[in-house]
N, C-alpha and C positions, 0 to 999 in steps of 0.2 A: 480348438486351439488355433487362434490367429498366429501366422509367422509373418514377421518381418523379416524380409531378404532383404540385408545389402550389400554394399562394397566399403563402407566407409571403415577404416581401420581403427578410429575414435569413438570408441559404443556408449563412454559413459556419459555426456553427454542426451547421446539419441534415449537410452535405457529411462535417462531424466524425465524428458520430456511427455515418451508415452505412458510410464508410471504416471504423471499427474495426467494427462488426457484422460485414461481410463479409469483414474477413481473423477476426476470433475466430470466426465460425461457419464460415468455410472455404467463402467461397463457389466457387465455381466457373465463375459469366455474369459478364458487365459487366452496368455501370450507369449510370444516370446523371439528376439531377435536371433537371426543365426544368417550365415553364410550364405551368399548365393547358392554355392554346390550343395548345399543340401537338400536331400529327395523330401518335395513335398507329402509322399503318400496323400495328396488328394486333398490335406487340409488345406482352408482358405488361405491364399496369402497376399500380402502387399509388398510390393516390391519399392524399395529406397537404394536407388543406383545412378552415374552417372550418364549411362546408357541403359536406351530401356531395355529392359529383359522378361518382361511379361505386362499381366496388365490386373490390377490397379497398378500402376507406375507413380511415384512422386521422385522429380528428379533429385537428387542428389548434387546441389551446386557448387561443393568445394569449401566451404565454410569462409567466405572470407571476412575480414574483421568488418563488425558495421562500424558504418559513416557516411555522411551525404546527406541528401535529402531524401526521403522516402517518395515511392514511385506508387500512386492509387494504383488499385487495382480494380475488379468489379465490384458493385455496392459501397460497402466501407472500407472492403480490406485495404493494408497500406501495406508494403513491402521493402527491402532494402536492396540496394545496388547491387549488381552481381549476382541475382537471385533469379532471376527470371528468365527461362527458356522461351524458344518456338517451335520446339519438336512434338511437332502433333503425336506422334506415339506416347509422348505422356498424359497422365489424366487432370492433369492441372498444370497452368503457366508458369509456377512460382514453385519455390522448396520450401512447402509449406511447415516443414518438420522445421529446419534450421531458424526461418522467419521466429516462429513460435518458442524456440529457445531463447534467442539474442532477448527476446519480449519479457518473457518470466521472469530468466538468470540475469535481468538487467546488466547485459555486458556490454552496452556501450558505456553503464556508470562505473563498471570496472574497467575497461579500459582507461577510461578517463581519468580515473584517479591515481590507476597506475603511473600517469604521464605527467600526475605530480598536481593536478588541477581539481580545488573542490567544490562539486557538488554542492553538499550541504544536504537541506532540503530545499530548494531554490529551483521551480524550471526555468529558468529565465541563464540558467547555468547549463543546463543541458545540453551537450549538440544536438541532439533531434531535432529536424527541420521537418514539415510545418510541426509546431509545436501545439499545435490542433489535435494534433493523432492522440494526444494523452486523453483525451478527451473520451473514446472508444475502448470498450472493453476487448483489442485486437485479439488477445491469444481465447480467450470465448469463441470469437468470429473462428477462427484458424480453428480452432477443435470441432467448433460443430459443421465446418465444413469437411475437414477429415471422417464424421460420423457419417456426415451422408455419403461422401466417396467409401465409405465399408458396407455399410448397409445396401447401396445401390448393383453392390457388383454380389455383396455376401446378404440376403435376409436372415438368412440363419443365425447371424451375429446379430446380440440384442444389447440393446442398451436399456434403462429405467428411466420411467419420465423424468421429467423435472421435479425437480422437490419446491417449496414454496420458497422463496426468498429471504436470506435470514439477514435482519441490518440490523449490528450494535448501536443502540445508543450510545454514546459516551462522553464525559466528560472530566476534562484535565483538570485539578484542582490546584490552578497555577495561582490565585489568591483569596483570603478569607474577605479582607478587608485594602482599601487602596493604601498601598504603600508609597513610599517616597522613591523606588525605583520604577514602580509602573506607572510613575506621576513622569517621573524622567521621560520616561519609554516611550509610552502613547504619544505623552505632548510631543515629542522629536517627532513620533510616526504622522500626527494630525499637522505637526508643524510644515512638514514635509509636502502633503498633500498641498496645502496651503500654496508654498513656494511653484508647486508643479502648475499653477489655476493663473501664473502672471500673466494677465493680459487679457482677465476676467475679472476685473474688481468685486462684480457680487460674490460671485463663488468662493473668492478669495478671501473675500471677508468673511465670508460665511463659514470655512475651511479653520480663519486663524482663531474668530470666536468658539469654536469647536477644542481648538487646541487648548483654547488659555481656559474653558471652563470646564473641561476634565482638569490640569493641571490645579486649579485652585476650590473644588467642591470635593467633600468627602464623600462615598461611597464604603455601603456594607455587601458583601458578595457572600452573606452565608445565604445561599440560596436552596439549602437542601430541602426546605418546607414547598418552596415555590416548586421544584424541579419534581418532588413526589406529587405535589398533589394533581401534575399534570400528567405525570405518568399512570399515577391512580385511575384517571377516567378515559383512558386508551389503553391499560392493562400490559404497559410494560415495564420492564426492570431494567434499569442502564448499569453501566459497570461505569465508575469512579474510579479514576486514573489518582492516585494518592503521590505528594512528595513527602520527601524523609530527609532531613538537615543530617549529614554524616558525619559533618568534622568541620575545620576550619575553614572560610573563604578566603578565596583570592577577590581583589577588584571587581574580575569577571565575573565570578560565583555567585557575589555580591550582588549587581548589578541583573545577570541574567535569570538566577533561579527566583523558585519562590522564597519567601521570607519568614513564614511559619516552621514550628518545630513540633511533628507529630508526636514526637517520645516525651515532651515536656507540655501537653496540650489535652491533659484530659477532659475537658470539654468536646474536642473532636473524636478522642479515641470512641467514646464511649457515644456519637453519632453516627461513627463508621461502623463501631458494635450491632449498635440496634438497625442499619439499613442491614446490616450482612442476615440479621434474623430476619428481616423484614423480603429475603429474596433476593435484592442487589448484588452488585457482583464489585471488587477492591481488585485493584492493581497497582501496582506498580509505577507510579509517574519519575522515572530516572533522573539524576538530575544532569545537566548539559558534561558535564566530565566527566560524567559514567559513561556513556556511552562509547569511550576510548581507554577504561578505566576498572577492568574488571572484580577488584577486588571491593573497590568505593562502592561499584552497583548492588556487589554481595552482601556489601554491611546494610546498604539502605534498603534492599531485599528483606534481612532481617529485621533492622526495626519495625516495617511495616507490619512483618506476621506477628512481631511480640506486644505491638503493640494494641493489636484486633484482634489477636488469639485465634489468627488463621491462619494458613496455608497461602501461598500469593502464587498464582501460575503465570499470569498474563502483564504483562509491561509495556510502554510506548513512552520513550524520549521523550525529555522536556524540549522544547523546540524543532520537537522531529528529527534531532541528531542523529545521523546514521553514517557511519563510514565503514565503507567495504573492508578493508582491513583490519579490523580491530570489530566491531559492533556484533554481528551474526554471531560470532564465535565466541562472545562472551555470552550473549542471547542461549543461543544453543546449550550452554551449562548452565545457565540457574532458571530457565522458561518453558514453560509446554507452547504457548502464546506470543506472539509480538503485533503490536498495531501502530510502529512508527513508519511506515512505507505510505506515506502520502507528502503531498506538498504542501507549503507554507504560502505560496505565491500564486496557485493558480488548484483549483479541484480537480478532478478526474481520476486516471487510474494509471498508476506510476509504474507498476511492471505490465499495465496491459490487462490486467485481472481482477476480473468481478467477483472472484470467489476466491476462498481459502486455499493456497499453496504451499508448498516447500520452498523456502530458498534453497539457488544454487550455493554449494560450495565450492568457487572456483579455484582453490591452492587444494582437495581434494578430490574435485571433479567429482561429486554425490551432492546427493541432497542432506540438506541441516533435517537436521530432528524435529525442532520446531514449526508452527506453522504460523503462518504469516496471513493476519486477517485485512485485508487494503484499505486505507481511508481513503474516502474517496469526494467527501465535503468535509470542510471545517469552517464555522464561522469567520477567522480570518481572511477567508480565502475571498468573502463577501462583503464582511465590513474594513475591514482594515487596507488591504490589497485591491479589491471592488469598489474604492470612494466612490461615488457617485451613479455607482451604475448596480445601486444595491438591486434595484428591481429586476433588472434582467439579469442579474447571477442567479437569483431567488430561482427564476424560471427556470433557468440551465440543471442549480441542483435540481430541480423536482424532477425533469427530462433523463437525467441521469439516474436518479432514485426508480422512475416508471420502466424502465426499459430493462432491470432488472428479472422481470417477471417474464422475460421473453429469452432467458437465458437457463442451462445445467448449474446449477448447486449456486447462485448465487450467494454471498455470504460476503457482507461490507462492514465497514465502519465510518458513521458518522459524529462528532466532534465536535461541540458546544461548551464554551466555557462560561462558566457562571457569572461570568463582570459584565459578559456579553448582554444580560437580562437588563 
């Protein structure tokens, strides 16, 4: 039995944080947090206090809200303001406990949203400075250096190796066939690029021609034959992110969702049928007002099972829509799964985390029930957002994907839409 001694009067929180330390690094002892005054009888213990009181020591900084720019540390680590000591009687510089929550329970995006400011999915909206750091799986780093700060002081305390790396395939079924809003869409988005390249005439031509011949060439995106037969000869099974028409559109609805209707489309029902036998995995594709909208996501919930005569666990926002106040909390009652925690505008790892977590529940202070799988590439992130520098994104995901295998319980999700072939 590992004890944690501290002082901090706020436990649920800390109680968060090493619950998920010790299932992602695979602990193997109990634990448990308690009071300074309490008599160790001998078992291990690490000490979390503002002053140090034994040793392993990790200071205890006082919690103060993150913001600023983050301060490197050694290697990778990156750290936030107010966090770092120079009392050598500790065993580390940083409060590595606190760093590691602000990371997970993404509570710079709740504060920030609290202040009335949104997010989205957008880093380009985030205050974290450098905006690099998404980039690092940080709270990985911060666990497996807490593993060695236990093992180093405690051997006795075991952890389990690593397990192999698990990466979802997946793909969003945001259209069958080109419609006359992803005609709108793209061309604005290509159009856009275009205007960004003035003062490059080739590019720019090269950018508007791009725009005006998606907008006026038809495309077919049922790609389910193309997507299996590749999966076939690398022996994996992707999960298929599904949308469900629930009701009436608004302009926006119109405009932003997809355009097909699963409940009126036996033609696809009965191809989502045959992958579900064939092994593939159905979820969920929400549509952009569900995700504030817990009743609409319930209905659309349902059609998908009545309409593939399965059970649906796992779901991920159309556009990545996710807001702190409303999203989790409907998540949490109708999902075992969520895979909207990645970004639209740039790759990497949005809470910090290469592996499957809990979100925080910050209006309960506990963890959601659900578990949160991280995207961590999307093809937008490359094509669309990456104009021109497709190649060297290409390189970054693959660096990002490889370094996976040098981490505790990895577990991602990666992201390909079928227009993208």
């Amino acid at each position: 039995m590992l004890l944690i001694k501290t002082d901090t009067p706020d436990r649920s929180w800390l109680t968060y944080i090493l619950t998920e330390f010790m299932r992602i690094n695979r602990a193997t002892f109990e634990w448990q947090v308690v009071d300074t005054s309490v008599e160790d009888n001998g078992a291990p213990v690490l000490y979390y206090t503002k002053i140090p009181a034994g040793s392993p020591a990790i200071w205890n900084c006082g919690h103060p809200d993150p913001g600023g720019e983050l301060f490197p540390e050694e290697g990778e680590l990156y750290v936030f303001p107010g966090t770092q000591t120079t009392d050598p009687k500790f065993s580390l510089s940083f409060d590595l406990l606190w760093n590691a929550f602000v990371y997970l329970s993404r509570l710079e995006e709740w504060h920030t949203e609290k202040n009335g400011k949104k997010i989205g999915s957008y880093a380009q909206r985030h205050p974290r400075k450098p905006p690099s750091t998404f980039e690092l799986p940080l709270v990985n780093i911060l666990f497996d250096r807490l593993e060695q700060l236990l093992i180093s002081h405690y051997p006795e305390l075991t952890f389990q190796p690593s397990g192999k790396p698990v990466i979802e395939w997946s793909h969003d079924l945001d259209y069958l066939h080109k419609t006359i809003q992803l005609r709108l869409k793209q061309g604005a988005f290509h159009g856009f690029n275009a205007l960004k390249s003035i003062g490059q005439p080739g590019k720019m031509l090269k950018k508007g021609v791009k725009a005006l011949t998606f907008i006026t060439t038809a495309s077919d995106y049922w790609m389910f034959d193309y997507w299996q037969s590749i999966e076939q000869k690398l022996d994996k099974k992707s999960i298929f992110y599904v949308y469900t028409a629930s009701g009436h559109k608004n302009f926006r609805s119109w405009l932003i969702d997809p355009s097909y209707n699963l409940a009126n489309d036996r033609k696809l029902q009965d191809q989502l049928k045959n992958m579900l036998k064939e092994g593939y995995e159905i979820g969920l594709h929400g549509s952009y007002g569900s995700a504030v909208a817990g009743e609409q996501l319930k209905k659309e919930k349902e059609i998908l099972e009545n309409s593939i005569g399965n059970s649906v666990t796992k779901t991920r926002q159309h556009w990545l829509r996710y807001e702190e106040q409303h999203t989790p909390y409907i998540h949490d009652q109708l999902f075992e799964f969520d895979s909207t925690l990645g970004w639209n505008d740039r790759m990497g790892f949005r809470a910090g985390c290469a592996s499957q977590y809990h979100p925080f529940d910050h209006k309960q202070q506990k963890a959601f029930g659900f578990m949160e799988t991280p995207q961590v590439v999307m093809d937008s992130n490359i094509y669309d957002y990456g104009y021109g520098r497709e190649e060297r994104l290409l390189a970054k995901a693959e660096g990002l994907i490889s370094r996976l295998k040098d981490l505790k319980s990895a577990h991602v999700a990666v992201s390909w839409h079928p227009r993208v072939c």
